[in-house]
N, C-alpha and C positions, 0 to 999 in steps of 0.2 A: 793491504795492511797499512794501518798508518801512522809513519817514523815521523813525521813534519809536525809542530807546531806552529802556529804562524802569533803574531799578533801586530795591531794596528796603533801610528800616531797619527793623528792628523790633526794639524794645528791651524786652527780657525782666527785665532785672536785670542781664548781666553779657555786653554783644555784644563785649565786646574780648577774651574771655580765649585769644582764641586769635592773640593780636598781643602782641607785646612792649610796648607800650601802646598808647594812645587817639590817641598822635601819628601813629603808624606807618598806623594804620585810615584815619588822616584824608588821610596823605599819597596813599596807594595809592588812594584814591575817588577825589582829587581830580585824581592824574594819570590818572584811567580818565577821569573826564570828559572834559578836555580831551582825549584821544584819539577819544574819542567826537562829541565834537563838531566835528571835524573832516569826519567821513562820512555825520551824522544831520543832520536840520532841528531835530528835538525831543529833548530830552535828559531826562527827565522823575523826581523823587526822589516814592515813596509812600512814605510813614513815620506816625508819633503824632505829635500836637501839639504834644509840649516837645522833638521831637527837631526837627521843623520849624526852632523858634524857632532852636536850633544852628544849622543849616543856613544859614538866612538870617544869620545874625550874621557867620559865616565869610565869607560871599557868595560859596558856592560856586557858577559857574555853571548851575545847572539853568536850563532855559528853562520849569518850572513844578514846585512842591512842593505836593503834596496829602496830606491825612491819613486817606484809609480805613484806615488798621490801629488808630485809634481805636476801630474796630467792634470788634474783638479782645481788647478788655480784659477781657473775661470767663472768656478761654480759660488753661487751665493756662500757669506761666513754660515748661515743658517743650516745650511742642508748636511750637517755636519756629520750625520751616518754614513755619508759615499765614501768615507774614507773607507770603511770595513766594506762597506759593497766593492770597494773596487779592491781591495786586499783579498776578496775573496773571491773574483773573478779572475786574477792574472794565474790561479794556483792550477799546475796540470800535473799530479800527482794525490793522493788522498792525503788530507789534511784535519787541521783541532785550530780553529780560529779564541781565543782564548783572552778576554775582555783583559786592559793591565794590571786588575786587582782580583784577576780570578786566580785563586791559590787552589793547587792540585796538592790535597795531604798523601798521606805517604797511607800504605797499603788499599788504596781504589783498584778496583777492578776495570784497568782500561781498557783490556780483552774486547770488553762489551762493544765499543766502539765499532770493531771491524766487522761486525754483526748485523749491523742497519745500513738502509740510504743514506741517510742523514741518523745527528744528534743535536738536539737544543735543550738548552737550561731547562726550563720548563715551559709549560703553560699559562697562558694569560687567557682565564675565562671567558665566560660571561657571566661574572659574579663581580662584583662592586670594588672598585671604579671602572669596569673594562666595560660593563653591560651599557653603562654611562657612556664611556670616553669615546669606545670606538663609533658603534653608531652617531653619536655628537657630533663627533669629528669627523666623517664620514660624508655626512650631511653637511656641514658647515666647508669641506672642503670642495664639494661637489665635481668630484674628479673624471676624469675623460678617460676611459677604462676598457677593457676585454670584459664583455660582460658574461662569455664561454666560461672562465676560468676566473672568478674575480665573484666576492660576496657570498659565496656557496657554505660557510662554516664561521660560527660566531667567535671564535678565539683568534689569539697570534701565539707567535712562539717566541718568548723572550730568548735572545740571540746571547748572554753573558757567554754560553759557551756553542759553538756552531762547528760540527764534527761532517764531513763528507767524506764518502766512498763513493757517490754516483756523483760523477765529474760531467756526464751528459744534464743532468739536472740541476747542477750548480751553474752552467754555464746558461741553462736557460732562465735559471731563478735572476742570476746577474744580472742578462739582459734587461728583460722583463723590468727588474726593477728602475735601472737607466731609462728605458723605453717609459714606465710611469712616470719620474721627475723630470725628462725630456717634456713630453706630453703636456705635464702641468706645475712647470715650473714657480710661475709666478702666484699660484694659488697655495703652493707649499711656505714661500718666503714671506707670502704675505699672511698667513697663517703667523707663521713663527714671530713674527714681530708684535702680534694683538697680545705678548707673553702670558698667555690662560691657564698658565701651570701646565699643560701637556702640551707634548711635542709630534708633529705631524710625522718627521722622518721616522717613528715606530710604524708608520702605514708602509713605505715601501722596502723597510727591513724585515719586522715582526712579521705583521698582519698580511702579507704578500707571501712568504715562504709559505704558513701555514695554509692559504689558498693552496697555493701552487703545489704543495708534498698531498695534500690530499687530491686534487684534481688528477693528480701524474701517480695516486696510488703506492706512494713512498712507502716503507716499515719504516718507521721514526722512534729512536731512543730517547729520552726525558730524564733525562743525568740525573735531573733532581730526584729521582726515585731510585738510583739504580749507582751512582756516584759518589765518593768522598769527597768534597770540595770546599772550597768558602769563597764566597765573594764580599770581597771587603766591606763594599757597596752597601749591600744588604742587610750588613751586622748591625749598623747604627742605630735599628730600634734595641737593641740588645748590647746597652753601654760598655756591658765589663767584657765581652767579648770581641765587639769592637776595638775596644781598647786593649785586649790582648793581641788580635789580630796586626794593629797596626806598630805594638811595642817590640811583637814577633819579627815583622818584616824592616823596623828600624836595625833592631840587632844585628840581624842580615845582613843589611845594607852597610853595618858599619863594620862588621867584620873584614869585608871584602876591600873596602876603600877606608883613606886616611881622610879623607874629610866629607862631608855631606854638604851638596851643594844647597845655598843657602839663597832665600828672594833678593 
């Protein structure tokens, strides 16, 4: 059954640039938390050492912050999904990896969870932009690969939320995925720098799990069909909702603390 929440920082250089600022990032964690902490025992932050320090200054409630993505320091700023790959390989108990703006609303049926191998956001087709992106990308990356277990199904699995009960499959997904940017390191960084609007690290997060759960045979849950949730993220084509979303999680955030850290 799964009491754990985990969620990931990894700071590359520049984690907020897809937030109107650093307040907004903080707000929207801080009201996932508390939502979270509502349904979980363990609430758990993996991050770097000086983001720790943040963390505890705020006294955001985690009921524990650890630093493995200090291990990480070596890896290019680009490859900036290893953070949650590796947040979600040190975990030896069943777990809910939970992106910092996924908001769990109040009556979901989280039951569901301890039901499957895994759980992911949803599905990332082969319907437009995926039918595009991934073969595109695929092609243009030209990767060094398992060809057993690797291109066999045309989708990925958006990871916003990533739920495991099979801890022998996460630790192979893990590898797997390290063993891929291992392998072809500099074809990913060097990708990421031609900035094409899409991002290669969805190859060894997304587009890998969905190989790999269907190769190895997984039952796989699809939150988005079966879950109450919101991802911040997501709302922005839907203004007024967005905009509730993040007026929602400022309130939050200011209930709890006297000031809001400010850029």
């Amino acid at each position: 059954m799964i009491k754990k929440v985990v969620y990931s920082f990894y700071d590359k250089g520049n984690p907020y640039n897809h937030w109107v600022n650093k307040e907004y990032f903080l707000c929207a964690l801080t009201h996932s938390v508390f939502q979270s902490l509502k349904y979980f025992e363990k609430v758990e932050m993996v991050t770097d050492s000086v983001s720790k320090k943040m963390f505890e200054d705020l006294d955001i409630p985690f009921t524990k912050i650890s630093t493995e993505l200090d291990e990480l320091k070596n890896y290019p700023k680009e490859l900036w999904a290893l953070g949650k790959i590796k947040a979600y390989s040190i975990q030896n108990e069943p777990f809910i990896h939970l992106d910092n703006d996924l908001i769990l609303n109040d009556n979901t049926n989280l039951d569901l969870l301890n039901e499957y191998d895994i759980a992911v956001s949803h599905k990332e087709e082969n319907t437009s932009p995926y039918n595009i992106f991934y073969p595109k990308l695929l092609n243009a990356l030209d990767l060094q690969v398992d060809t057993k277990i690797w291109n066999r199904y045309d989708y990925a699995f958006n990871m916003s939320i990533y739920a495991c009960n099979n801890l022998k499959f996460n630790k192979f997904y893990t590898e797997k995925a390290f063993e891929l940017v291992e392998n072809n390191i500099e074809k990913f960084v060097n990708y990421e720098k031609q900035n094409t609007g899409f991002t290669s690290n969805t190859i060894y997060e997304q587009y890998l799990i969905a190989q790999l759960s269907q190769y190895k045979k997984l039952e796989v849950l699809v939150c988005k069909d079966a879950l109450n949730y919101e991802h911040i993220e997501r709302l922005k084509k839907d203004k007024f909702r967005y905009e509730h979303y993040l007026q929602l999680a400022e309130e939050n955030y200011k209930t709890q603390y006297n000031e809001i850290i400010k850029e």
